[in-house]
C-alpha positions, -999 to +999 in steps of 0.1 A: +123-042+140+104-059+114+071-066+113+057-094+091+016-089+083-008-115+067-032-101+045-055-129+040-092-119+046-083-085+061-096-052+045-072-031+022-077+002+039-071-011+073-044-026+066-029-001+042-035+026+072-019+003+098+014-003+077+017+031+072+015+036+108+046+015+112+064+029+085+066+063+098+077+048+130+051+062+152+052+022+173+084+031+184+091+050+217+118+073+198+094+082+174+106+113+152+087+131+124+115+141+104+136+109+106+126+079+082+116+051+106+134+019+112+108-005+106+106-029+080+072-050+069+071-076+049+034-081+038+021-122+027-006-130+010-014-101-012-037-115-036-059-125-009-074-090+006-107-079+005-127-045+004-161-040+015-195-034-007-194-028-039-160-017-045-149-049-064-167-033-092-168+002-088-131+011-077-109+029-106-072+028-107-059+055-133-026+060-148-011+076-175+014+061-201+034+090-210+016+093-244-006+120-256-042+102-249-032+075-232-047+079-200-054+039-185-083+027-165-086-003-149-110-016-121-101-029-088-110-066-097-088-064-129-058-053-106-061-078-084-057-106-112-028-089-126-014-071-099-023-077-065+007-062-051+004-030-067-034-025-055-016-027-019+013-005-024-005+021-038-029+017-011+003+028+015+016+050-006-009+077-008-013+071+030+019+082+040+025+119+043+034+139+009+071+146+016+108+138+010+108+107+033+077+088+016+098+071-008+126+063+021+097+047+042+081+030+007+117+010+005+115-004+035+080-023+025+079-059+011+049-072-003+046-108-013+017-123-033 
């Protein structure tokens, strides 16, 4: 099945915990831990989600570019001019459970700006 999600005005972690939900296939009545999932989501509207409080400004995304030193920071309001996609996925990602099947489940996400 595939579910298609609008992000517009909806909060991140809701929304990143509720796709998660469908990717592991837990909607479906022949639910199974260690198979994949059949569900697909296509997410729209990206680049308009929100968080609450303060974390416009106070959210840190870290990553490393393979270089000695070269550890990267950006904040959550820089992300979402560059990248608003990426603020999402990651969002997901660390949601689903750490296993073999998290990047099976990840390819069957679609995120749109």
């Amino acid at each position: 099945m595939e579910y298609i999600l609008d992000a517009k005005n909806k909060k991140l972690g809701r929304l990143a915990s509720e796709v998660a939900h469908i990717l592991q296939g837990k909607k479906n009545p022949d639910y199974n831990p260690r198979n994949p999932g059949k569900d697909h989501v296509i997410i729209k509207n990206a680049a308009l989600i929100e968080v609450s409080g303060n974390k416009a400004n106070q959210k840190v995304y870290h990553y490393h570019t393979g270089y000695m030193g070269h550890l990267r920071t950006r904040k959550f309001k820089q992300m979402m001019e560059k990248q608003p996609e990426k603020v999402l996925e990651w969002a997901i990602y660390n949601m689903l459970p750490k296993n073999f099947l998290r990047q099976k489940r990840m390819n069957m996400l679609k995120i749109e700006r």
